[in-house]
Each structure stands twice: as structure tokens, then as C-alpha cells.
N, C-alpha and C positions, 0 to 999 in steps of 0.2 A: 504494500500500500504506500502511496505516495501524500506526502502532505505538506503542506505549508504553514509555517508558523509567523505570526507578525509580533513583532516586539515595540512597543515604547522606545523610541530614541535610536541615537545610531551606535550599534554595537564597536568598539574597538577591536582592529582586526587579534590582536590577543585574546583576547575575551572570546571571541568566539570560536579562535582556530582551538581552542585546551577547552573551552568548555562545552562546541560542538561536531569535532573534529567530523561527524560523520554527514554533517550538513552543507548545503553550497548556501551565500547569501547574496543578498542584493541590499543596496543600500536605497532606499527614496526619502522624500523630507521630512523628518521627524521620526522614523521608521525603522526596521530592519526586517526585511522578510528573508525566512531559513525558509529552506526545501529539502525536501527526499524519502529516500525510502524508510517506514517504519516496520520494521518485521514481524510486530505482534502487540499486542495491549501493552505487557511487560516494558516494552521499549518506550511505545509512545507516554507512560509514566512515568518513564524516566528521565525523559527526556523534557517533561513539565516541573519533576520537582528539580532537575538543575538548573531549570529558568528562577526557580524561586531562591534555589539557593544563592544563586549570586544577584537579587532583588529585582528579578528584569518582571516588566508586566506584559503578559501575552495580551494582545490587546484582539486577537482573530485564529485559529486553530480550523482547518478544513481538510479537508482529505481529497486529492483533486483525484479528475477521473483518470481510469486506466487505460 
């Protein structure tokens, strides 16, 4: 399953290379959208409480089509 994550502000590319290494992003105004593949519930959890851990707010979570 493929998904897009949008984030609150612009991610520093630090921050997102160690804290999402398995995501590609894009940067727009105010924003950051991550993309890719999520390989099961387990992932996609885990991959929401690392947003929390390092304070970022999801502001949009979808699942694009296949």
C-alpha cells in the first residue's frame, strides 16, 4: 500500500533522512509531504508515533490508489 503523509512545516532534510529513511518527500509552502510504501498496519503505526515523537503534526494521512 502506498501513502502519503503531510506534515506541519518544512521538514529539515536531517530530520527526515534518520527519522524517515524509508520515505521520499517533497517540500511545498508551509508543508512537507512523505510518500510510499507501507507494508502493513504495524508499519503504518509506526510510522505515526515517530511523527509524534519528534512533535511533527500530521496534518493529512491517505492511502493513494494502486
Amino acid at each position: 500500500m502506498r501513502y502519503e503523509i503531510r506534515v506541519s512545516g518544512v521538514l529539515r532534510e536531517e530530520t527526515r533522512r534518520e527519522g524517515f529513511p524509508e520515505l521520499e518527500s517533497v517540500t511545498v509552502p508551509g508543508q512537507t509531504m512523505l510518500f510510499g510504501d507501507v507494508v502493513d498496519e504495524a508499519h503504518l503505526y509506526g510510522l505515526l508515533r515517530r511523527f509524534q515523537v519528534l512533535g511533527l503534526t500530521v496534518t493529512e494521512l491517505r492511502r493513494l490508489p494502486e
